[in-house]
N, C-alpha and C positions, 0 to 999 in steps of 0.2 A: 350583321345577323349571324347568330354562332345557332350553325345545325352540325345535329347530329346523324350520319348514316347510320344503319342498323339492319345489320345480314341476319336474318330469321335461320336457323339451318335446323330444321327440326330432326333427329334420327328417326327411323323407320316409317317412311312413306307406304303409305298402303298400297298405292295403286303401281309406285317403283322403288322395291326396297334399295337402299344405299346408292341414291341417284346422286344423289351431292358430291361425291368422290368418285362417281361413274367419266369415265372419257369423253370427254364431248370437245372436237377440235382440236385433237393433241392434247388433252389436260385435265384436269378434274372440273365438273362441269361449275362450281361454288369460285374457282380460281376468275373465272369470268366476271364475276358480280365484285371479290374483292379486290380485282385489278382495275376495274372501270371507277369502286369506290376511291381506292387510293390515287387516283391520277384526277379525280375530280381537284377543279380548283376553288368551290363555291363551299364542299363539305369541312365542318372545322375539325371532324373526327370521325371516328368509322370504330364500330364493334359488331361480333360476331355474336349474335347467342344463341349458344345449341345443348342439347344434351349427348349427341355423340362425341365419345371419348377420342374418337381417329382425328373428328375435325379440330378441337382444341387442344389433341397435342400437336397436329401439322401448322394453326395456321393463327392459334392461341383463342382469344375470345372470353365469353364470361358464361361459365356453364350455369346452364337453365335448369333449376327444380325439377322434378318430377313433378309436381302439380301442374306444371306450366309446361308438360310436354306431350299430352294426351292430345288425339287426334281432334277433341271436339271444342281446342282450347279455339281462343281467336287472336290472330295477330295484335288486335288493339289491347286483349291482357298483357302481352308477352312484352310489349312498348311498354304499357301502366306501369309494369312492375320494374320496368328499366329504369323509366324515369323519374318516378315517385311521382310527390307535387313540390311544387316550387321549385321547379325545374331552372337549371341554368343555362337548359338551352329554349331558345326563338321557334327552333322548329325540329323536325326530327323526319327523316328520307327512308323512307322504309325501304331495302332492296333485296327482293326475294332472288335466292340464288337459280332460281328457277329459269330466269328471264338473261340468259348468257349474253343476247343480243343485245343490250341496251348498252348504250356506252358512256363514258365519261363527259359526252358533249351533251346526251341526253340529261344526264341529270342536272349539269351547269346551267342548261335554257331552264330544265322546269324549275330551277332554285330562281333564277332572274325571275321568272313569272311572277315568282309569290310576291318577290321582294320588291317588283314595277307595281304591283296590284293588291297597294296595303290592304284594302276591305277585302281578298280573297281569302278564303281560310284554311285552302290547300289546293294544290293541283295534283294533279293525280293521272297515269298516263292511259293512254288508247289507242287502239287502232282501227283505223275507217276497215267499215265490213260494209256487206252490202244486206243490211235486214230493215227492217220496221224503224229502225231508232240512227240509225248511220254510223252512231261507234258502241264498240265494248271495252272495257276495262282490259288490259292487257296483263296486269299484274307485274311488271316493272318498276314503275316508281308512285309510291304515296308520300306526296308531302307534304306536310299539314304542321300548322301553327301549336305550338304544346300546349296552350291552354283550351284546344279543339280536343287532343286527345286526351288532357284531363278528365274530358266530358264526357270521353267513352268513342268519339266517332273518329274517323280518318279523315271525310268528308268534310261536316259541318254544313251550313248552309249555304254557304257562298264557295263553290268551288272552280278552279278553269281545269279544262284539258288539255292534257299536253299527250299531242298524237302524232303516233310514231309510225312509219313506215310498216304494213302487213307485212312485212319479208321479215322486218327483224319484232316480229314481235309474240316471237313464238315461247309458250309458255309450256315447261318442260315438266308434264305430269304421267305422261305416258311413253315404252319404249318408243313409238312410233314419233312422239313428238323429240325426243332424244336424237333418234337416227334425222330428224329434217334439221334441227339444229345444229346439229354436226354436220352434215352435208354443208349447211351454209358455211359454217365457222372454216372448212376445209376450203373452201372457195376466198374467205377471205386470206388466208393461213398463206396458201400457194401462190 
């Protein structure tokens, strides 16, 4: 099964400008996501795509249009336009840099998942919360079959969850969520 990883790194966050190259655990918080992509043993390749010029000169990538960098784009444009159609990849690992916590063993189980659970059409991760429904989306790892995302969705109809531990499943949108994630990463680091 040949997948592809795929680091979204959008420039200018609204709600944390220049979070992607913000310190989180000693390091730039995007180093996180691209160190857990490269040590994966399941991913056949790994790219970055962004429109920040800091991040594709530090860490290289494939610079994203301006059409494809507006706040209101959606992740699954930003895939489409990566992978065209008649794609030569099985599947494609979306991993937002947002999610430092997630690690190289994460994404290796959720690749096995897809790949034990032929009729699955992606798995996609989460973390047990305690509300009405028992998990939420964590924003870590989407990994979906390319002829799913041809179709426009991440999901599709047939999906599994691959659910992570609440401590590491912090998704880094706000300073506050920043400072918790680094707290952790410091505890692992030391």
């Amino acid at each position: 099964m040949r997948i592809l990883g795929i680091i979204p790194a959008r420039a200018h966050s609204q709600r944390l400008p220049g979070k992607h190259l913000m310190p989180c655990g000693g390091r730039p918080l995007i180093e996180w996501t691209i160190d857990a992509a490269d040590r994966s043993r399941a991913l056949s390749a790994v790219l970055i795509s962004t429109n920040d010029k800091d991040i594709l000169d530090q860490y290289g990538g494939k610079a994203r249009p301006d059409k494809l960098s507006g706040p209101n784009v959606s992740s699954e444009e930003v895939v489409q336009s990566i992978i065209g159609t008649g794609s030569e990849w099985d599947a494609i690992c979306l991993l937002q840099p947002t999610s430092p916590l997630r690690t190289a063993d994460d994404i290796d189980h959720a690749i096995h998942m897809l790949y034990a659970n032929y009729w699955a059409d992606a798995v996609v991760s989460y973390s047990p919360v305690r509300d009405f429904y028992g998990l939420h989306t964590n924003g870590a790892i989407y990994l979906t079959r390319t002829e799913i995302i041809e179709r426009g969705s991440f999901f599709g109809d047939r999906w599994l969850p691959y659910v992570m531990p609440a401590e590491r499943s912090v998704d880094v949108d706000t300073q506050q969520d920043m400072e918790r994630a680094d707290s952790y990463l410091q505890t692992l680091v030391t």
